[in-house]
C-alpha positions in Angstrom: 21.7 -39.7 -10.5 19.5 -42.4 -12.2 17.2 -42.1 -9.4 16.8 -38.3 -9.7 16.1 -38.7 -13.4 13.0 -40.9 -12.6 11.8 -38.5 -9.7 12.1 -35.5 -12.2 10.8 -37.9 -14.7 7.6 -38.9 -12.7 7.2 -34.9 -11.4 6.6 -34.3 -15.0 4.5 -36.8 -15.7 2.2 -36.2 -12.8 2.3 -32.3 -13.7 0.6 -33.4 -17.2 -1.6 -35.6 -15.5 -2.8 -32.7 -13.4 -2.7 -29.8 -15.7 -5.6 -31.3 -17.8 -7.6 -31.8 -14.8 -7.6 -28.9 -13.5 -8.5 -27.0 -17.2 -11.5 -29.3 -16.9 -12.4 -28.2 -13.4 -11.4 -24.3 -14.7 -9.0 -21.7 -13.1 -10.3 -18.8 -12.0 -7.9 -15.6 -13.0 -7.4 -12.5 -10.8 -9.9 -10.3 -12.8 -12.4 -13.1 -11.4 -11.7 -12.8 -7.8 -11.8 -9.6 -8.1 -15.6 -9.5 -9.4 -16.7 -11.6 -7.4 -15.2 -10.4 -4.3 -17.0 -7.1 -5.3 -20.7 -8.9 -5.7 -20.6 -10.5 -2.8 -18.8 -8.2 -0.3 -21.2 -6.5 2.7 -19.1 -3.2 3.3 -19.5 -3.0 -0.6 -23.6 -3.4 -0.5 -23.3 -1.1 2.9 -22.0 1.7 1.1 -24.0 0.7 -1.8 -27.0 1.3 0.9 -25.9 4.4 1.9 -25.3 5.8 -1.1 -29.0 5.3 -1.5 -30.0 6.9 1.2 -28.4 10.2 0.1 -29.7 10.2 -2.8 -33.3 9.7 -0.8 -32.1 12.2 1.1 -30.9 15.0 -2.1 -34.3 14.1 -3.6 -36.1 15.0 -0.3 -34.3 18.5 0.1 -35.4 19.5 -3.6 -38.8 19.1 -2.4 -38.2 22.2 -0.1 -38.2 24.5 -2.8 -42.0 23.0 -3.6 -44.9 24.4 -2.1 -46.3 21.9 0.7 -49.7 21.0 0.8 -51.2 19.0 4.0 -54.6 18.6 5.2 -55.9 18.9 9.1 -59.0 17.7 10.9 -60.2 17.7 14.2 -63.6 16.3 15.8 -64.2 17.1 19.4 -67.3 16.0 21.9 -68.2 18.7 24.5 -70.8 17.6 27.8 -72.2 21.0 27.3 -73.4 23.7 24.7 -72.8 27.4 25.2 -75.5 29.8 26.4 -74.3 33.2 25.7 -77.1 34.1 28.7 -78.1 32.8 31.6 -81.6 33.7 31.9 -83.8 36.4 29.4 -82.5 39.6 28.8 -84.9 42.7 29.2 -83.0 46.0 27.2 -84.5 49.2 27.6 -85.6 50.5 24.1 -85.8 54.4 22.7 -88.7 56.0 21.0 -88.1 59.1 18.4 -89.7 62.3 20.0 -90.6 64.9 16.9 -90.2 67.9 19.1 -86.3 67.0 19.6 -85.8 65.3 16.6 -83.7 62.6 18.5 -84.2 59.2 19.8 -85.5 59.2 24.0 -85.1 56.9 26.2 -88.2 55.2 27.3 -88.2 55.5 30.4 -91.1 56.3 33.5 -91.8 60.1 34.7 -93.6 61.7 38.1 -95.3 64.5 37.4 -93.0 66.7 37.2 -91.5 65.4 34.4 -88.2 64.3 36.1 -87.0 60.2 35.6 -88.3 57.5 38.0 -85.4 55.7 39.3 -85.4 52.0 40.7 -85.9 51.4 44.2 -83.1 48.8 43.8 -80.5 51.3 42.8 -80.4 49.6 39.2 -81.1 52.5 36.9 -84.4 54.1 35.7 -87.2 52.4 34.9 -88.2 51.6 31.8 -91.7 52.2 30.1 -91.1 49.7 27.7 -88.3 46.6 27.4 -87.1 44.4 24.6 -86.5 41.0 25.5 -84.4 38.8 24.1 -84.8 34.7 24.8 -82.3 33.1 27.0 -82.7 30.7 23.9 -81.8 32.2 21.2 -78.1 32.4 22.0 -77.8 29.0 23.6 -75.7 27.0 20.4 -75.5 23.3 20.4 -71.8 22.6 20.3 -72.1 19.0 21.8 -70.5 17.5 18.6 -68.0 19.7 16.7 -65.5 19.1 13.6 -63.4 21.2 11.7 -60.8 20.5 9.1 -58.7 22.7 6.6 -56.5 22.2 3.2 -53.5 24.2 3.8 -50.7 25.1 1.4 -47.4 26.6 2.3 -45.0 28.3 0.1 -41.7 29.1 1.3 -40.3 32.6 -0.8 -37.2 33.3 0.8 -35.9 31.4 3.7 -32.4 33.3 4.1 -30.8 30.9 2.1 -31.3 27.8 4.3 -33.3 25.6 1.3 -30.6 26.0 -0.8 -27.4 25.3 1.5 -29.6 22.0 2.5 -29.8 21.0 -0.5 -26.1 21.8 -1.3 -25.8 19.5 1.8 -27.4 16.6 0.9 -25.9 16.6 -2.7 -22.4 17.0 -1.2 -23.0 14.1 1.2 -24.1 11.8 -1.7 -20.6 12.5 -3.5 -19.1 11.6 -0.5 -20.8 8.1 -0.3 -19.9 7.9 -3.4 -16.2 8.7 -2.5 -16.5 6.0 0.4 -17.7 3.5 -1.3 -15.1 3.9 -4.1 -12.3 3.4 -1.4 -14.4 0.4 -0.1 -14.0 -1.1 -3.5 -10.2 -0.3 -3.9 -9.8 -1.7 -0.5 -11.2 -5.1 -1.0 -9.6 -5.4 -4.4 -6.3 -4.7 -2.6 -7.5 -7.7 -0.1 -8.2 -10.1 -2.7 -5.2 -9.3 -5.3 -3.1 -9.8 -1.7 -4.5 -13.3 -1.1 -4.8 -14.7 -4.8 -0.8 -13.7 -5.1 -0.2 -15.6 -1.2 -1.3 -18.4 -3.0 0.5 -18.4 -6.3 3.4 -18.0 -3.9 2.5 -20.8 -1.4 1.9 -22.6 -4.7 4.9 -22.0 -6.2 6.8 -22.7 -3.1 4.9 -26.2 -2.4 6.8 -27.5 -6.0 9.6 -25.7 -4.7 10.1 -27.8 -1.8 8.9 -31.2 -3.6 11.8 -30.6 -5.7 13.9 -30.0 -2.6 12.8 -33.4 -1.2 13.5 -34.8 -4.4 17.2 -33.7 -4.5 17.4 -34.4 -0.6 16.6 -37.9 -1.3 18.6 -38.7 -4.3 21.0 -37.5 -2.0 20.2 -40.1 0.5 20.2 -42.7 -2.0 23.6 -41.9 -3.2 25.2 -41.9 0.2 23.0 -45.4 0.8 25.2 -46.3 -2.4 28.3 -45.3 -1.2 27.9 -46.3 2.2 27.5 -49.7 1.1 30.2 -49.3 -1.5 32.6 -48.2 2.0 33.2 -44.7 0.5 30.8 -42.9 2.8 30.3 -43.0 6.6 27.3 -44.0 8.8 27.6 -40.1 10.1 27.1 -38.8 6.4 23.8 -40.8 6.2 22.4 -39.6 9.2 23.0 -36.1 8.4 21.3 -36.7 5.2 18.5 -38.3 7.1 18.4 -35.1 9.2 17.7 -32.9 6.3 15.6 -35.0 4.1 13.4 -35.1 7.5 13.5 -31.4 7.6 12.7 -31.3 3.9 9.6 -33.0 4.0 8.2 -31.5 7.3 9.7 -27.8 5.4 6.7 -29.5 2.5 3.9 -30.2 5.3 4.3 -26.8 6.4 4.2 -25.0 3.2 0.7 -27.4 1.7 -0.7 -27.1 5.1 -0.1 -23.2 4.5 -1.3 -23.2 0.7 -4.8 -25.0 1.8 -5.4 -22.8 4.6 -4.7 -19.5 1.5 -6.8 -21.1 -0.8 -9.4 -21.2 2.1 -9.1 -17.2 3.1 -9.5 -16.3 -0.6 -12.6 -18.2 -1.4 -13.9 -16.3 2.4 -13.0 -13.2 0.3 -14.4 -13.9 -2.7 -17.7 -14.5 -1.2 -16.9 -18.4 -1.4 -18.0 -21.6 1.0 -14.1 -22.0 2.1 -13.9 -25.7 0.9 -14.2 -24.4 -2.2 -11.2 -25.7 -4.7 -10.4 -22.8 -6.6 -7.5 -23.2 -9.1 -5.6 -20.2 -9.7 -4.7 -19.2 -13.3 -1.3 -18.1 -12.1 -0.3 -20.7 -10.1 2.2 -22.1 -12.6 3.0 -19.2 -14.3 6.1 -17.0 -13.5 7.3 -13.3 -14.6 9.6 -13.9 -17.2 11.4 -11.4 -19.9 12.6 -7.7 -19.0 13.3 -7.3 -15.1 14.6 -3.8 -15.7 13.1 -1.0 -13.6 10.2 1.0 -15.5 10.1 4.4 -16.3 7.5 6.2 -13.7 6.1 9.3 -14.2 2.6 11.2 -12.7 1.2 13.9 -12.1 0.5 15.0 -8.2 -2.0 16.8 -9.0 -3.7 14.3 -10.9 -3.2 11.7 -8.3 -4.8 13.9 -5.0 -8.0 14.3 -7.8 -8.4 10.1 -8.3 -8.0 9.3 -5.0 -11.2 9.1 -3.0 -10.9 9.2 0.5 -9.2 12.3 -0.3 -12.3 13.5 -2.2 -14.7 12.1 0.5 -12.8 14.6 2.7 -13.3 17.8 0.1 -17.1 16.7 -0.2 -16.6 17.0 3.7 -15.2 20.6 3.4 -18.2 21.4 1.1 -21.0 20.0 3.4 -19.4 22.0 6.5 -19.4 25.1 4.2 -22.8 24.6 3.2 -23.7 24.1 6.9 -21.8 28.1 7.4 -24.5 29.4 4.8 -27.3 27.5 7.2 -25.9 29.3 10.1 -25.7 32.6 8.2 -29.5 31.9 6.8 -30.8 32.1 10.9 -29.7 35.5 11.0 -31.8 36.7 8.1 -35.4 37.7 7.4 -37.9 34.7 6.0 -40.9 35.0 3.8 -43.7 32.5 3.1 -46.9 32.1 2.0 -49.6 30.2 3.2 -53.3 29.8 1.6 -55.9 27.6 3.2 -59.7 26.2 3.0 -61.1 25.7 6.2 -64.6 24.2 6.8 -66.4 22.9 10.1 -69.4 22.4 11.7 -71.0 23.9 14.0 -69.9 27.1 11.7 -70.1 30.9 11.9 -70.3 32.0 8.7 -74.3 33.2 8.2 -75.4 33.1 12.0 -74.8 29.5 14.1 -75.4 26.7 12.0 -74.7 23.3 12.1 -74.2 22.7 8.7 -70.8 22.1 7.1 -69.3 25.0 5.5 -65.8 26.5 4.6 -63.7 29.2 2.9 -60.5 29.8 1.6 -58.2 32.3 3.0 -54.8 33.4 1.3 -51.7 35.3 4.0 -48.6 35.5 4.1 -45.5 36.0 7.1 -42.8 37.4 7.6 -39.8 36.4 10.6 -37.0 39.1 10.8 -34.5 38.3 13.5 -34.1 40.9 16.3 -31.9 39.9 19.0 -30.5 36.5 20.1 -27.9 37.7 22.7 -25.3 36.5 20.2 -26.7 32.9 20.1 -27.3 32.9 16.4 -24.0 34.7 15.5 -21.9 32.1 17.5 -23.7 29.3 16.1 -22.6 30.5 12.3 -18.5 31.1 14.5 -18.7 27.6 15.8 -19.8 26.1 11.4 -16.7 28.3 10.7 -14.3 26.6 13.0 -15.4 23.6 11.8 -14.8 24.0 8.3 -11.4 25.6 9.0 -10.4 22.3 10.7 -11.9 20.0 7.6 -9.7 21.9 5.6 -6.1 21.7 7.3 -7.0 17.8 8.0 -7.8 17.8 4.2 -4.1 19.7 3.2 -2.4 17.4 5.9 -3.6 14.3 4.3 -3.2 15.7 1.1 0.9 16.0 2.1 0.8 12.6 3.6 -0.5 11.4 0.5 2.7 12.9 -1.3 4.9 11.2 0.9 3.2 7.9 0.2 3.3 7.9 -3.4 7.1 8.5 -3.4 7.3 5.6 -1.0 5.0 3.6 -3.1 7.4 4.8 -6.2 11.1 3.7 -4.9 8.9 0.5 -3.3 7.9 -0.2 -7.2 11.1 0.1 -8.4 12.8 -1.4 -5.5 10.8 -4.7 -6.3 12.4 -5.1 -9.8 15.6 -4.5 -8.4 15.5 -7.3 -6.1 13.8 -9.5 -8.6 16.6 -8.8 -10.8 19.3 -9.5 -7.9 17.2 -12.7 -6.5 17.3 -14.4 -10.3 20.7 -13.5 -10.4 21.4 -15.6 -7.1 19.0 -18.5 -8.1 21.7 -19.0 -11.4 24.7 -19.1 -9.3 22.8 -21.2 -6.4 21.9 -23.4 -9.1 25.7 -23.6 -10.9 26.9 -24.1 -7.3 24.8 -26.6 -6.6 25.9 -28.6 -9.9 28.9 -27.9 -9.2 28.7 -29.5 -5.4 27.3 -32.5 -7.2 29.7 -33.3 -9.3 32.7 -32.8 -7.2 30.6 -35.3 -4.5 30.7 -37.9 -7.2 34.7 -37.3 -7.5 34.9 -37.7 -4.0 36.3 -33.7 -3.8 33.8 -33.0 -1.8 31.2 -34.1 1.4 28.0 -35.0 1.6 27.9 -31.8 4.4 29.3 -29.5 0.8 26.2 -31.0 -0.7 23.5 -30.4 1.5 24.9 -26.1 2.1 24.7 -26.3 -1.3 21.1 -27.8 -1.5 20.0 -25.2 0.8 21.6 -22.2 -0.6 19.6 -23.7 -4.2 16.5 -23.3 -1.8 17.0 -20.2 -0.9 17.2 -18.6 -3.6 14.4 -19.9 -5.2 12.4 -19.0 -2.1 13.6 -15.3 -2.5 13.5 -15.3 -6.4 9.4 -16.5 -5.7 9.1 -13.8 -3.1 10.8 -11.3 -5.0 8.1 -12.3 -8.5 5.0 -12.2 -6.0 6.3 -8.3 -4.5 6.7 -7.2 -8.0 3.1 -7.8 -8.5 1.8 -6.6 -4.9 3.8 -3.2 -5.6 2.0 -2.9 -8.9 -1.5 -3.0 -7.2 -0.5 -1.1 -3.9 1.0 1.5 -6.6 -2.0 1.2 -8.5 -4.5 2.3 -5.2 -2.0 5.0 -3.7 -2.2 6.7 -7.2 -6.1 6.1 -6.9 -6.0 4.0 -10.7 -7.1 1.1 -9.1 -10.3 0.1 -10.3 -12.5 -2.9 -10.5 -12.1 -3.5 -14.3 -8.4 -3.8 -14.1 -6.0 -6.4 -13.2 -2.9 -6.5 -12.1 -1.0 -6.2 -15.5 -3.3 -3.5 -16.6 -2.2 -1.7 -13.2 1.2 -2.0 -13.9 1.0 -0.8 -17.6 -1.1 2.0 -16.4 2.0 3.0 -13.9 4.6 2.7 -17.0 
């Protein structure tokens, strides 16, 4: 017993050697994992992306309702010009006769007065012609540019603007929604592997001490062995279990560096990072009672996001119904230009550059499709109808997990209560096993059960401390009141 009271002595000594040193390196507390596992996630800054892009994309539907304004031009070369002719026209003319009072053809008589026709079979002949050069309606068109400024105003498009931009503002809530459950999710991850290693931590002293009562043991049967009380079997078995104790403490440090290393990869962290926990050497002590627990259902399907992800779903589909619908009806615009070119038009051919504006407007009424347009707005409808029985389906499943989240919560304390419970009686039986081995009442076999039922329960007691606190934060997220602000005590006074 004199050597266990230096082992326990020099386990305290070393604990406030080490305490101080690790206040000067700094612990880093749950609420800190949690921020930066946040900052330096890449879903997180994914969502965070696409959450932009809707926005991009809500700002770029607004601009629908705004006129558009774009401007056009066009330069062509052409190997020929045009030549309205193809050699001098000759047109007969008319001359006003008096005795008629009407315009007469000019045209060549016989004597008799009658009309002269051409041998050729072409017509009469005329007395007098008026020529017009093959020239003057040859146009240079070798080099020609146009361009026009052309405004567009949309008046009524059957409702499609609008559902678009319903659409796009829908879709951003619903990034928002993702992203939200991103966040939830890894703080889940991280509150999961910052507890794994206050347990692992916890467990690693656990198992020193172990060693530390194995050996004592060993050095009291030593004793006793020499002394001719004990037997060479009872030190073997001894040696058996002090073996298993400290490869039982391999294990379990092997296991606490390799936690350590998977929260610093969550936290955004090179893995060798040493990062002391502020909990490591703290336990839950006080009230285990169960806590009251009461919420609202209705409260609890409004927090959670991927449930609201799924409603922004079930808006975008019905927006996409009014789209559909908007095919099937008439759509007004109007469009006002200024066009100029050259060669141009506008006072004879000239090559000079001139424009004008021109103002119209249009109008698309919808006839017949063969039914195309009508099963197009069916097939939006189906689809919304299924969006919203997957949305009441997880909306029930979601009821049945928070009451299995709820009697997990309170299941927890239960157990924690029952596991401290057996850690007091492992710990009088054990005391008890000691002292009657001393009296020679009992073996150094009665011992060692007794050792092992002391480890036991501590494991379960530091299992059942470490559950308490998952349940909080899983109870925390399936009520959607898990946030990035709070830790793990604020979660569980938020569930009280």
């Amino acid at each position: 017993m004199n050597r266990k009271c230096l082992l326990s002595g020099a386990a305290l000594l070393c604990a406030a050697v080490w305490q101080p040193s690790a206040l000067a390196q700094g612990s880093v507390s749950l609420d800190s994992c949690r921020r930066m596992a946040l900052s330096n996630n890449k879903t997180i800054r994914m969502a965070e992306e696409t959450i932009s892009g809707a926005g991009y994309d809500r700002k770029a539907a607004k601009a629908a309702y705004l006129p558009g304004i774009d401007f056009t031009a066009a330069y062509a070369y052409n190997q020929h010009g045009i030549s309205l002719l193809s050699e001098d026209a000759m047109l007969p003319t008319k001359s006003f006769n008096p005795g008629t009072g009407s315009f007469e053809w000019n045209i060549l008589t016989d004597p008799l007065g009658n009309p002269v026709k051409n041998p050729d079979g072409g017509g009469y002949i005329p007395t007098e012609v008026a020529v017009i050069p093959k020239e003057a309606l040859s146009f240079d068109t070798h080099n020609v540019f146009g361009a026009a400024v052309t405004l567009t105003q949309p008046v009524f498009m059957g409702g499609e603007i609008k559902a678009l931009n319903d659409i796009a503002r829908y879709a951003e809530k619903a990034a928002v929604a993702a992203r939200n459950t991103v966040v939830q999710n890894v703080i889940y991850t991280v509150d999961e592997a910052y507890w794994l290693v206050v347990s692992l931590k916890s467990k690693q002293l656990l198992a020193a001490s172990f060693v530390n009562l194995v050996d004592t043991l060993h050095y009291d049967v030593e004793a006793m062995l020499d002394a001719g009380v004990a037997t060479r079997s009872d030190l073997l078995t001894v040696d058996v279990k002090l073996n298993e104790a400290k490869i039982m403490l391999t294990k379990v440090e092997n296991g606490l560096t390799l936690s350590r290393m998977a929260l610093a990869q969550i936290c955004g962290q090179p893995v060798s990072a040493a990062m002391t926990l502020a909990d490591e050497n703290s336990g839950m002590s006080g009230s285990t009672g169960v806590p009251a627990y009461t919420y609202n259902m209705q409260d609890v399907l409004a927090r959670r996001q991927d449930l609201e992800a799924v409603r922004q779903g079930v808006n975008v589909l019905e927006s996409r119904e009014r789209m559909a619908m908007g095919t099937m009806l008439p759509k007004v615009g109007i469009v006002g230009s200024y066009s100029f070119s050259t060669p141009n038009l506008i006072d004879g051919f000239s090559k000079r550059v001139r424009g004008g504006f021109s103002v119209g407007a249009g109008v698309t009424i919808p006839i017949w499709h063969w039914g195309g347009k009508y099963n197009h707005y069916r097939a939006a409808k189906t689809a919304t109808n299924a969006q919203r029985l997957l949305l009441e389906d997880l909306e029930e499943k979601v009821e049945l997990q928070v009451e299995q989240a709820k009697f997990k919560f309170q299941e927890a304390f239960k157990t924690l209560d029952m596991a401290r419970a057996n850690m007091k009686s492992a710990e009088e039986n054990l005391r008890n096993a000691e002292i009657g081995f001393h009296e020679g009442v009992l073996t150094a076999n009665d011992v060692i059960l007794a050792q092992t039922g002391w480890l036991q329960a501590n494991s379960e007691r530091i299992d059942a401390e470490i559950g308490v606190r998952l349940c909080e934060v899983y109870l925390s997220k399936v009520i959607g009141t898990l946030g990035y602000e709070r830790t793990a005590d604020s979660a569980q006074t938020s569930t009280r």
